[in-house]
PDB file of the backbone (N, CA, C, O) and the ligand in Angstrom, with CONECT records:
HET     ZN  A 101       1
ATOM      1  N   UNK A   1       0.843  -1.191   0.000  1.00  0.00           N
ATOM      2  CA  UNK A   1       0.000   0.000   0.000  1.00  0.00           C
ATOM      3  C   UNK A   1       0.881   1.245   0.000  1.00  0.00           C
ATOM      4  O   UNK A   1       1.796   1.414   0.806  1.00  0.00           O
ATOM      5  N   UNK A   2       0.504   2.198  -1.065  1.00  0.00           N
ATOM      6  CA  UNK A   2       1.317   3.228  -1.171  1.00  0.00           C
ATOM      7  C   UNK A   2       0.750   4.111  -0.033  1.00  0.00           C
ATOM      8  O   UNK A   2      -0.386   4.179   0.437  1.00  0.00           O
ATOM      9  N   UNK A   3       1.903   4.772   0.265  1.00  0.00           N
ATOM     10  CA  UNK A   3       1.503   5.862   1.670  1.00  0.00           C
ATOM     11  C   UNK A   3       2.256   7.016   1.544  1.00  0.00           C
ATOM     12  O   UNK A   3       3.471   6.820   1.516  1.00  0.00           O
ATOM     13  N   UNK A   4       1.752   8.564   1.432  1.00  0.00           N
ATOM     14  CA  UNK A   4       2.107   9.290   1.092  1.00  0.00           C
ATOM     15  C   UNK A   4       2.910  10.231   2.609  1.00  0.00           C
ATOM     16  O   UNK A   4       2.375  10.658   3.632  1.00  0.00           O
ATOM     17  N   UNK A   5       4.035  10.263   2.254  1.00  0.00           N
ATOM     18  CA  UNK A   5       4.662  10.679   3.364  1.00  0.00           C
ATOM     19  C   UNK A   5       4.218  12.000   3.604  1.00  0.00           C
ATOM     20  O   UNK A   5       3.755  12.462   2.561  1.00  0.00           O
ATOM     21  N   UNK A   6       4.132  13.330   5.171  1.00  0.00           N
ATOM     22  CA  UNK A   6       4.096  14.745   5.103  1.00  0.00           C
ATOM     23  C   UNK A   6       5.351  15.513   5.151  1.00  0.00           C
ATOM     24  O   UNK A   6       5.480  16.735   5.221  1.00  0.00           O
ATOM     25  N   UNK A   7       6.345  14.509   5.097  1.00  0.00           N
ATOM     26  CA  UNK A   7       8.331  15.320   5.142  1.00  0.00           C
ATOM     27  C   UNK A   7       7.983  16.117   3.758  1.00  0.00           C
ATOM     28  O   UNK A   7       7.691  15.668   2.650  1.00  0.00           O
ATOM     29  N   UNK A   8       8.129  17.565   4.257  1.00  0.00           N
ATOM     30  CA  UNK A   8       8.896  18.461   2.547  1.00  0.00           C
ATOM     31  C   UNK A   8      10.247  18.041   2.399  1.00  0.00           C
ATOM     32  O   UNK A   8      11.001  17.850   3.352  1.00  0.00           O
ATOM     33  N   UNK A   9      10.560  17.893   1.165  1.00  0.00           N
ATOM     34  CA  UNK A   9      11.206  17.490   0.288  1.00  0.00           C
ATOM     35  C   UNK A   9      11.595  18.738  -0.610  1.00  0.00           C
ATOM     36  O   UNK A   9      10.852  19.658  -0.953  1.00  0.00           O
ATOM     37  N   UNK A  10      12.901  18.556  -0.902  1.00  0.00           N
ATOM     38  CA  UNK A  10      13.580  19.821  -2.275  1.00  0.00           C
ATOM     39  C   UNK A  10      12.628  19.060  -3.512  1.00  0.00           C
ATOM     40  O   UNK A  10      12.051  17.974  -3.573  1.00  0.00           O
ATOM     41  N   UNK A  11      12.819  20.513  -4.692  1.00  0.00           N
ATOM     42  CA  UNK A  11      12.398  20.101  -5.598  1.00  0.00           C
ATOM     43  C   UNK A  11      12.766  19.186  -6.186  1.00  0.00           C
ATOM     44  O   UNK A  11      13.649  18.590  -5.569  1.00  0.00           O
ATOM     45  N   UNK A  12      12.337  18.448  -7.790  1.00  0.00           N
ATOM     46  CA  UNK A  12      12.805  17.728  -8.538  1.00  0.00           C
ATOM     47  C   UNK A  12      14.384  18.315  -8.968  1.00  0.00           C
ATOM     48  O   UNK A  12      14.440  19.502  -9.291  1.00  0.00           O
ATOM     49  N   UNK A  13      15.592  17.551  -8.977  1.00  0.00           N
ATOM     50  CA  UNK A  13      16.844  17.892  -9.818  1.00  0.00           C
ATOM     51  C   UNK A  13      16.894  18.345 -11.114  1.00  0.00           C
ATOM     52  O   UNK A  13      17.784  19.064 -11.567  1.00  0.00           O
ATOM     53  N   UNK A  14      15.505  17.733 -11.985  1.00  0.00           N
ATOM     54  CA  UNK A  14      16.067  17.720 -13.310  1.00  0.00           C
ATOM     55  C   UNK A  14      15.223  18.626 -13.450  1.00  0.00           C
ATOM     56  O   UNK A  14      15.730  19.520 -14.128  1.00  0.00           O
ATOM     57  N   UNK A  15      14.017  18.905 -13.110  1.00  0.00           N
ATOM     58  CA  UNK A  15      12.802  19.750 -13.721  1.00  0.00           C
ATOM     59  C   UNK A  15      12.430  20.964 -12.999  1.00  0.00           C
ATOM     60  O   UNK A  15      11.804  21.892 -13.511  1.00  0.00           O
ATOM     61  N   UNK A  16      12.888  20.917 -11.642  1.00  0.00           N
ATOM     62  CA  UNK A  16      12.339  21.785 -10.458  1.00  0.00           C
ATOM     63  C   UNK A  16      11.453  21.470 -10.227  1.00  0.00           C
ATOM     64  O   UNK A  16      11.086  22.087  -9.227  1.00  0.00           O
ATOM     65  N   UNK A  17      10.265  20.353 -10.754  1.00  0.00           N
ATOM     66  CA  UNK A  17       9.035  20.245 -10.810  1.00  0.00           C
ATOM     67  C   UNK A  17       8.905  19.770  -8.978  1.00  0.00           C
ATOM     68  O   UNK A  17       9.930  19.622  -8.312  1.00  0.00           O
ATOM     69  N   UNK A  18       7.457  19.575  -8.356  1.00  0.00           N
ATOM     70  CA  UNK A  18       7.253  19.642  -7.397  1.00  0.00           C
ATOM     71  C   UNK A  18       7.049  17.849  -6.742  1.00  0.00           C
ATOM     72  O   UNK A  18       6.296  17.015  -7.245  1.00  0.00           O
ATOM     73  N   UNK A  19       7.793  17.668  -5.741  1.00  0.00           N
ATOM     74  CA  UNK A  19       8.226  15.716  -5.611  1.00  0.00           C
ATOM     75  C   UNK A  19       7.112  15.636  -4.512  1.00  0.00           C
ATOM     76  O   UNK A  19       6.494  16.598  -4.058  1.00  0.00           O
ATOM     77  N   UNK A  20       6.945  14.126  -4.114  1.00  0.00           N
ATOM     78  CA  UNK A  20       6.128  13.579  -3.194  1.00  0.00           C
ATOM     79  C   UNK A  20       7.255  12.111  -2.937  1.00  0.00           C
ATOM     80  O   UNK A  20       7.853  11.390  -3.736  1.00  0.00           O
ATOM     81  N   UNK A  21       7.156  12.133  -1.266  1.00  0.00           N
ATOM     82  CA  UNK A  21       7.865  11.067  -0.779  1.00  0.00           C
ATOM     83  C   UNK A  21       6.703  10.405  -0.619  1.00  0.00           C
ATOM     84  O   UNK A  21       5.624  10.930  -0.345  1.00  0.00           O
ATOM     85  N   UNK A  22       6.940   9.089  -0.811  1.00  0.00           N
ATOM     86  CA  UNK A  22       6.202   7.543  -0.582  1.00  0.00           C
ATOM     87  C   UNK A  22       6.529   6.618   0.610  1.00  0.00           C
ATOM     88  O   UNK A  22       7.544   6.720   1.298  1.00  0.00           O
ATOM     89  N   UNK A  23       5.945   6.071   0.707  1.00  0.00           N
ATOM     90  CA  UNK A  23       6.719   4.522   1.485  1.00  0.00           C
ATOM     91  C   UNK A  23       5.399   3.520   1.603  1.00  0.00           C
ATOM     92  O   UNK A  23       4.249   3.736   1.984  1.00  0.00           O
ATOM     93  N   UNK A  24       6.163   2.156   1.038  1.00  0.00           N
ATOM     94  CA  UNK A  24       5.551   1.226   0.985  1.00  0.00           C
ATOM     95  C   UNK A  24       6.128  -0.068   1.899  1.00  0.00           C
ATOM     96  O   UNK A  24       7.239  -0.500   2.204  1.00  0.00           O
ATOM     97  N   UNK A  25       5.137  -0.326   2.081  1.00  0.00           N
ATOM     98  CA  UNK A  25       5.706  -1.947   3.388  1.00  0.00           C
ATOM     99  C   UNK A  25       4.501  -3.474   2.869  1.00  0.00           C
ATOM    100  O   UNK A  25       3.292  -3.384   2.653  1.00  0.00           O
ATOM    101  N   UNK A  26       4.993  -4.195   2.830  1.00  0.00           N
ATOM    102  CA  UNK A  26       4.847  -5.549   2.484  1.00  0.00           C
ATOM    103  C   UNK A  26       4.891  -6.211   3.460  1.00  0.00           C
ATOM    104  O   UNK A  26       5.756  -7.084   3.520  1.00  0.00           O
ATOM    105  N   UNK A  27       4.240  -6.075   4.238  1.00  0.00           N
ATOM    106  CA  UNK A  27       3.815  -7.239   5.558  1.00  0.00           C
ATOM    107  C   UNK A  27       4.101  -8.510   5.585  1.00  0.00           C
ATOM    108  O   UNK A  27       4.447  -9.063   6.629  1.00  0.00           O
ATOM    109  N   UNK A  28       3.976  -9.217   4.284  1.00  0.00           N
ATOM    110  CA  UNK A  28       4.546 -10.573   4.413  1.00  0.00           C
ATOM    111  C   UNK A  28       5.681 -10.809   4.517  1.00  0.00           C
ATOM    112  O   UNK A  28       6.270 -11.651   5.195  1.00  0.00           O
ATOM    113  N   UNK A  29       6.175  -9.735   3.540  1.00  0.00           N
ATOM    114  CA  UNK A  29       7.589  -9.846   3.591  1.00  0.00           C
ATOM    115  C   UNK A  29       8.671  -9.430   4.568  1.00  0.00           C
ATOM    116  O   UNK A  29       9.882  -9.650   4.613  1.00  0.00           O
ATOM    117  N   UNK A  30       7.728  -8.677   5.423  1.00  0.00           N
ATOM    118  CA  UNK A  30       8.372  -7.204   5.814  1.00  0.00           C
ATOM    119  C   UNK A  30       9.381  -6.692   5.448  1.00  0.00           C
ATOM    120  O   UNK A  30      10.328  -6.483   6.206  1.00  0.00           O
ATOM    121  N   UNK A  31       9.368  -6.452   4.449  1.00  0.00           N
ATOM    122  CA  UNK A  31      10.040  -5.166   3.666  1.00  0.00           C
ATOM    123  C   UNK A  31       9.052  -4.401   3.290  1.00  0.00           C
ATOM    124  O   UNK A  31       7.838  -4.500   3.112  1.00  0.00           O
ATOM    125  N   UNK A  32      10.538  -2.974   3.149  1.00  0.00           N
ATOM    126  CA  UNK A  32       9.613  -1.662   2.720  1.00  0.00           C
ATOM    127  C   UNK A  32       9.835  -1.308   1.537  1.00  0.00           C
ATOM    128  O   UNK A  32      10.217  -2.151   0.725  1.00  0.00           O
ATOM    129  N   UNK A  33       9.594   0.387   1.068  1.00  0.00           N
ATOM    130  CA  UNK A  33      10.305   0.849   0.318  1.00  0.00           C
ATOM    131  C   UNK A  33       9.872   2.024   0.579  1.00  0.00           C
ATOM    132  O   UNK A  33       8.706   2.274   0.884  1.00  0.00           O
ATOM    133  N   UNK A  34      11.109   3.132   0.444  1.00  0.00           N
ATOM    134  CA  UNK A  34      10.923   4.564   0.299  1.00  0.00           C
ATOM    135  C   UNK A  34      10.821   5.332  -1.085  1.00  0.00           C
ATOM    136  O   UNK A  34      11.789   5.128  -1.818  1.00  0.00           O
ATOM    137  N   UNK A  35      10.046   5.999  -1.485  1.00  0.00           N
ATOM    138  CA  UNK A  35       9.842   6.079  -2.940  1.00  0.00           C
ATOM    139  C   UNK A  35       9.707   8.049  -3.174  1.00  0.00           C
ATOM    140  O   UNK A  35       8.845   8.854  -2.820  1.00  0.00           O
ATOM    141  N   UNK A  36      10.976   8.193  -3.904  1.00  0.00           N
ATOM    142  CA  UNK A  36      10.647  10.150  -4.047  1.00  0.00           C
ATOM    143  C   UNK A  36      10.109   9.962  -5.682  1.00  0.00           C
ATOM    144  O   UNK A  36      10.611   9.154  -6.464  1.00  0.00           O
ATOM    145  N   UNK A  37       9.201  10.707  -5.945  1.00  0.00           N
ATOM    146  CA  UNK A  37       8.733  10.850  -7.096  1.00  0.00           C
ATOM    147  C   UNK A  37       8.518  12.274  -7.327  1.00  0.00           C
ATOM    148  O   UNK A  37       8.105  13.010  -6.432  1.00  0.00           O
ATOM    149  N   UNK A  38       8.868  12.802  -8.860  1.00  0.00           N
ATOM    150  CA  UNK A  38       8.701  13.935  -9.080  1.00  0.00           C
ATOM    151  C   UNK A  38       7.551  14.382  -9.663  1.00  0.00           C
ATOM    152  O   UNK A  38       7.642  14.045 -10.844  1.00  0.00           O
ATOM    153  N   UNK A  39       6.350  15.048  -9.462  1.00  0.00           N
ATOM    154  CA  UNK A  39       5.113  14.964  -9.923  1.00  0.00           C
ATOM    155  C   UNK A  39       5.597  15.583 -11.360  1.00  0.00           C
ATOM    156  O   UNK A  39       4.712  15.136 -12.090  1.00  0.00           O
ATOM    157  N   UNK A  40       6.173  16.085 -11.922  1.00  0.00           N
ATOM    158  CA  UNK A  40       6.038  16.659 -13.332  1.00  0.00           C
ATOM    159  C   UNK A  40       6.322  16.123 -14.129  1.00  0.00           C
ATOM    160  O   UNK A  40       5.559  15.732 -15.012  1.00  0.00           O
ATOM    161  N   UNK A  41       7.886  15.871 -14.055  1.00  0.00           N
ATOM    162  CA  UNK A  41       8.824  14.417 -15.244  1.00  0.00           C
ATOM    163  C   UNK A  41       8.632  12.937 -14.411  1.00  0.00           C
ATOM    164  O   UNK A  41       9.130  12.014 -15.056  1.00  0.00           O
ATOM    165  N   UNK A  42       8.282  12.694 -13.673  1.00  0.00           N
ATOM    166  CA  UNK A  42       7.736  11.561 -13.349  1.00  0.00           C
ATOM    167  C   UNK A  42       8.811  10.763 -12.593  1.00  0.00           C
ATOM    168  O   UNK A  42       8.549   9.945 -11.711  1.00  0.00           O
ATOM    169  N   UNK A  43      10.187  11.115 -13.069  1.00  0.00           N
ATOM    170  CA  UNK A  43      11.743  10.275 -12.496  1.00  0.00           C
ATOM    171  C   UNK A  43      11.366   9.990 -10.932  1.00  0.00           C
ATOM    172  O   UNK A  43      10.788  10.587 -10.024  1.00  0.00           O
ATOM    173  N   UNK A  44      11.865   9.040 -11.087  1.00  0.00           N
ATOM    174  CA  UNK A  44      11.323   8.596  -9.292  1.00  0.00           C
ATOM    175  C   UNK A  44      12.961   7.577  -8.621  1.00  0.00           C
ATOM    176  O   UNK A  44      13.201   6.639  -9.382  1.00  0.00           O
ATOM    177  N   UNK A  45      13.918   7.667  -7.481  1.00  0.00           N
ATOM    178  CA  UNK A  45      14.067   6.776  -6.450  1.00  0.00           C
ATOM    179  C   UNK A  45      13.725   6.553  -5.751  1.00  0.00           C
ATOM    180  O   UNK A  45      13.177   7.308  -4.947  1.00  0.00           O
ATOM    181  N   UNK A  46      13.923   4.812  -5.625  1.00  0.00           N
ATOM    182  CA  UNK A  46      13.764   3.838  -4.822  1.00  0.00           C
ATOM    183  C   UNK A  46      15.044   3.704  -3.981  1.00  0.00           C
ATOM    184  O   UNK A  46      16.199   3.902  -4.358  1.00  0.00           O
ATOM    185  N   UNK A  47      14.456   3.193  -2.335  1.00  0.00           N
ATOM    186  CA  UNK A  47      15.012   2.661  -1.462  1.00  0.00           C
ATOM    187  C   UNK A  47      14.409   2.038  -0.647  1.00  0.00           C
ATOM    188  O   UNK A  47      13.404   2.450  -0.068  1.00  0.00           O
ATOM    189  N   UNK A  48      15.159   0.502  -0.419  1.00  0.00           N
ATOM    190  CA  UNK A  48      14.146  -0.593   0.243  1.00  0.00           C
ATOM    191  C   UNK A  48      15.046  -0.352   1.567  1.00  0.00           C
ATOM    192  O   UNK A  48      16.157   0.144   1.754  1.00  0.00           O
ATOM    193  N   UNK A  49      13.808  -1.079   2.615  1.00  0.00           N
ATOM    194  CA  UNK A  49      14.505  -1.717   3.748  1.00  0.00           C
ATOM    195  C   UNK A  49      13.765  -2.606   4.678  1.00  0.00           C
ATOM    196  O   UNK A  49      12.583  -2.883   4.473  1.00  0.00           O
ATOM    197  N   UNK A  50      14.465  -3.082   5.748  1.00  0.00           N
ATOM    198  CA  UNK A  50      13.952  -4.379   6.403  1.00  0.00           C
ATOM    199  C   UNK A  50      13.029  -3.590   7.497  1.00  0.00           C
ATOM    200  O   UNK A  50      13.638  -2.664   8.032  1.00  0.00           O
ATOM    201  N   UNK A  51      11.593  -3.781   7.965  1.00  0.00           N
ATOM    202  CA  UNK A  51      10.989  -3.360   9.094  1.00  0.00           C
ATOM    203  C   UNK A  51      10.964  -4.756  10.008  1.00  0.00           C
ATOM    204  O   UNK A  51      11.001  -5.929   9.637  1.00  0.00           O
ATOM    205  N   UNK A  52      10.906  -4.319  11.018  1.00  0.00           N
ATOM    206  CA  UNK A  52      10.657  -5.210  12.679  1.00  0.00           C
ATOM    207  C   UNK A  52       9.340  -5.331  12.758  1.00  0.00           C
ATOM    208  O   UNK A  52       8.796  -4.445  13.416  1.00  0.00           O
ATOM    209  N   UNK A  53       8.317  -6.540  12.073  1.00  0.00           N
ATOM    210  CA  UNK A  53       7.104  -6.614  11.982  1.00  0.00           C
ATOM    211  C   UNK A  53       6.421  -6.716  13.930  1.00  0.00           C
ATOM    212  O   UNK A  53       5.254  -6.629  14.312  1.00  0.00           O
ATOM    213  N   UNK A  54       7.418  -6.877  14.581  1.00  0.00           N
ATOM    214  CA  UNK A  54       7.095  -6.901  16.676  1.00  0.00           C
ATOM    215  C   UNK A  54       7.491  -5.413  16.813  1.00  0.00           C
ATOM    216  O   UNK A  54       7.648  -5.206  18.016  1.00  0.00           O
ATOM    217  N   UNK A  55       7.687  -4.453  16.204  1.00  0.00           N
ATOM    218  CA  UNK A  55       8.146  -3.329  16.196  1.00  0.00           C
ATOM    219  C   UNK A  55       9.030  -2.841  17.202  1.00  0.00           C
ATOM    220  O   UNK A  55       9.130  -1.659  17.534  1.00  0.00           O
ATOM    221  N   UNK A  56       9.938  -4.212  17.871  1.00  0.00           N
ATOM    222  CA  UNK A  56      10.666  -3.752  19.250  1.00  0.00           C
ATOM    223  C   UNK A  56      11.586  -2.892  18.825  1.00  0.00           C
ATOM    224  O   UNK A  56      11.946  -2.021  19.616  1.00  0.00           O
ATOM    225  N   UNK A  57      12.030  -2.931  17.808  1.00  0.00           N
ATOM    226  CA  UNK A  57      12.996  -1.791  17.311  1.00  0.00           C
ATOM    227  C   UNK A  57      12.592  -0.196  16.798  1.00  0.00           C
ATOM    228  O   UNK A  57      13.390   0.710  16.558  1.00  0.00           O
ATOM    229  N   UNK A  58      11.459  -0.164  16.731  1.00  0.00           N
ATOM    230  CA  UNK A  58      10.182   0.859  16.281  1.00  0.00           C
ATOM    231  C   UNK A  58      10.241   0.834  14.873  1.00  0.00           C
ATOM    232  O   UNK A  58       9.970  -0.185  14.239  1.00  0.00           O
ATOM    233  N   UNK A  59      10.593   1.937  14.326  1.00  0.00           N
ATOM    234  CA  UNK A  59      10.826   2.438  12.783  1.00  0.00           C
ATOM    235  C   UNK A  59      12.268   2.816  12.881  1.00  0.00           C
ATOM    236  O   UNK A  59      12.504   3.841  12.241  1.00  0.00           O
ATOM    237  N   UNK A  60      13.254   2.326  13.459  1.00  0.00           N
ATOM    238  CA  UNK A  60      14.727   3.108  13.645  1.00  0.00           C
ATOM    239  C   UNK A  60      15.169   2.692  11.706  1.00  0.00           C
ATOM    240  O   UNK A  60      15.821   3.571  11.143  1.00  0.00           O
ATOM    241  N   UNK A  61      14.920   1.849  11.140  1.00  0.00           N
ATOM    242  CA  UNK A  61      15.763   1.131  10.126  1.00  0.00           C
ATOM    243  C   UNK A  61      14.803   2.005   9.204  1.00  0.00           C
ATOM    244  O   UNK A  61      15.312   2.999   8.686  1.00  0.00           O
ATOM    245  N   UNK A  62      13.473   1.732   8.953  1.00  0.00           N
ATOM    246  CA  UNK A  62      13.080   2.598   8.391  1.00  0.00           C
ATOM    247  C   UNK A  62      13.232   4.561   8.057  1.00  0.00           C
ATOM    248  O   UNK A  62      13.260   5.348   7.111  1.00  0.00           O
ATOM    249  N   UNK A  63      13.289   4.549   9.516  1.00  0.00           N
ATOM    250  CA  UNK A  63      13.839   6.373   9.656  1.00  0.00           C
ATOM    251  C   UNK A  63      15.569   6.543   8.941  1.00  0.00           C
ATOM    252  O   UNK A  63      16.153   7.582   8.632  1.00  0.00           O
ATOM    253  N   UNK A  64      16.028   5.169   8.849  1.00  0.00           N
ATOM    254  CA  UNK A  64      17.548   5.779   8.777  1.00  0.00           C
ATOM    255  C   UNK A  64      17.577   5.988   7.250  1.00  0.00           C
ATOM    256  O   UNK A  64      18.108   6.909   6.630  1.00  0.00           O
ATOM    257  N   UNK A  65      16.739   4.700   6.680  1.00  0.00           N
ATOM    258  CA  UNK A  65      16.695   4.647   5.121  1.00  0.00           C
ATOM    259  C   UNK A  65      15.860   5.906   4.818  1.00  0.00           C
ATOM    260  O   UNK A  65      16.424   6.467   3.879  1.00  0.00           O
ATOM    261  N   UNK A  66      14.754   6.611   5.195  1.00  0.00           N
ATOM    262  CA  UNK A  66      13.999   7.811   4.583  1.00  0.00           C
ATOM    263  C   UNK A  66      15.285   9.143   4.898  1.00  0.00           C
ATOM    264  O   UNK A  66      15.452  10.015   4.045  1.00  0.00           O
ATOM    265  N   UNK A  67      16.016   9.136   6.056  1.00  0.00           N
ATOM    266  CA  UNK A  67      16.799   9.889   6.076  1.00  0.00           C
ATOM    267  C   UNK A  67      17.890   9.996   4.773  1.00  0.00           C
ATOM    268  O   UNK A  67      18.358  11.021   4.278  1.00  0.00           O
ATOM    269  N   UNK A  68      18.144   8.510   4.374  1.00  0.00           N
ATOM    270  CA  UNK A  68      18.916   8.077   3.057  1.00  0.00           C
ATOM    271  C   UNK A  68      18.737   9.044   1.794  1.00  0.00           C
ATOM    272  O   UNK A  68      19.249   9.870   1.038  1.00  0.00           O
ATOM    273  N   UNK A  69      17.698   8.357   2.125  1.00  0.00           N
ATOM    274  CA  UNK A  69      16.489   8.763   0.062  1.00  0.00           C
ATOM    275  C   UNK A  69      16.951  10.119   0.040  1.00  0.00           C
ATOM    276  O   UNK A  69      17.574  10.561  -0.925  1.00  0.00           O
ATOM    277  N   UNK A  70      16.584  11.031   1.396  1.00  0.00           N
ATOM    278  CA  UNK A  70      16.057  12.030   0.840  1.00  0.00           C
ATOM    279  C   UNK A  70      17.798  13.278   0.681  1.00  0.00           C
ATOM    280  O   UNK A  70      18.019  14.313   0.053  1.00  0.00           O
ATOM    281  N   UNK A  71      18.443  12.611   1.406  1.00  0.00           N
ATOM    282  CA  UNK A  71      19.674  13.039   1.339  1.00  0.00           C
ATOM    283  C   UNK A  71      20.320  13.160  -0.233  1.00  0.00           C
ATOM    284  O   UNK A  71      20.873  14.104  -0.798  1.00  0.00           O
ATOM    285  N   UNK A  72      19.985  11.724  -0.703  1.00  0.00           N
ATOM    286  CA  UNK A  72      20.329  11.267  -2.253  1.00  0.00           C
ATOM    287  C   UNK A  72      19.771  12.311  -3.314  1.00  0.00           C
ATOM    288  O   UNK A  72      20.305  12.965  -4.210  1.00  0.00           O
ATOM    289  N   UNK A  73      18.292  12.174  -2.770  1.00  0.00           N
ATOM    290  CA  UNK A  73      17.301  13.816  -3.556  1.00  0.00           C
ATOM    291  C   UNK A  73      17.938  14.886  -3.327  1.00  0.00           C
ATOM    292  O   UNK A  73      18.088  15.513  -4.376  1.00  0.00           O
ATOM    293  N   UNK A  74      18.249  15.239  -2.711  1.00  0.00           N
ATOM    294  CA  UNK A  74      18.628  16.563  -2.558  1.00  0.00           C
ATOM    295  C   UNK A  74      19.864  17.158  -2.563  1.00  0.00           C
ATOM    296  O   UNK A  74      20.028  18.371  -2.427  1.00  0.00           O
ATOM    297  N   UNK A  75      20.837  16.265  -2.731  1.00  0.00           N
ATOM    298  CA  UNK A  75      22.484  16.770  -3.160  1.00  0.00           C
ATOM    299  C   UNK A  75      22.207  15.724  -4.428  1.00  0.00           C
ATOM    300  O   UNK A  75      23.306  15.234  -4.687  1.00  0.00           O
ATOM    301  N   UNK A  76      21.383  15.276  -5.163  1.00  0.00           N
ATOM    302  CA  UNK A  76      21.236  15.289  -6.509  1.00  0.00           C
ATOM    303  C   UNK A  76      22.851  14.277  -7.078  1.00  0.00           C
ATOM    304  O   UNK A  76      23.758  14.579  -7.853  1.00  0.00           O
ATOM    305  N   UNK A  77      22.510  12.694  -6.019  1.00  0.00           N
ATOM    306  CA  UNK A  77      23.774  12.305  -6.298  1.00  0.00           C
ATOM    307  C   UNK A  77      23.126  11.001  -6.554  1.00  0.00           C
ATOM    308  O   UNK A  77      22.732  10.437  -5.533  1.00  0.00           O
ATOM    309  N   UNK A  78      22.868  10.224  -7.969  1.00  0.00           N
ATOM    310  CA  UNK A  78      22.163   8.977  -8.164  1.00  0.00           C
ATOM    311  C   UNK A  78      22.640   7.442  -8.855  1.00  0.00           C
ATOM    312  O   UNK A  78      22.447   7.320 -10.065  1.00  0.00           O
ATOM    313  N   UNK A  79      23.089   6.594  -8.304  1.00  0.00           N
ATOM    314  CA  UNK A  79      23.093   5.312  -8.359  1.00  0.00           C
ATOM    315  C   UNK A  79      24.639   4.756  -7.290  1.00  0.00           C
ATOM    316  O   UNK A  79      25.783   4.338  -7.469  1.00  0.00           O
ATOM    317  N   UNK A  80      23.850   5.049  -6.337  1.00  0.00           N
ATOM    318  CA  UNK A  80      24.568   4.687  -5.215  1.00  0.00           C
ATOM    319  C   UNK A  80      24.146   3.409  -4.268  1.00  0.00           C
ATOM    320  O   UNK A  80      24.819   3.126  -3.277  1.00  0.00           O
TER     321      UNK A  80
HETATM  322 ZN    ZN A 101      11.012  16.393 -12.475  1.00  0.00          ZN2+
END
């Protein structure tokens, strides 16, 4: 299930156009994914990661990977 994150986000790199962060989780699998998409040119990264379906760890793995993505977005540095 796509889930629309409320973190602002810099613009798109290539277009300036205006982005939306995602994140998706797969319960069976428990895995996630963090997803920046640019609403205008459409270019979008991905970043997966493992969630703690007992949540004893909370969202720490998740928070470190959205901290990731959005770092990657915004100093505009891609295939890392
Ligand atoms: Zn764009």
């Amino acid at each position: 299930m796509l889930h629309l994150d409320e973190t602002e986000i810099k613009t798109c790199p290539l277009c300036v156009g205006f982005s939306h962060l995602y994140s998706v989780e797969n319960s069976t699998a428990w895995n996630g994914e963090w997803i920046i998409k640019c609403v205008e040119c459409e270019i979008e990264i991905r970043r997966a990661y493992v969630f703690d379906p007992t949540r004893k760890t909370g969202d720490r793995e998740k928070n470190r990977v959205k901290r990731e993505i959005i770092r990657v977005w915004e100093k505009r540095v891609y295939g890392t």
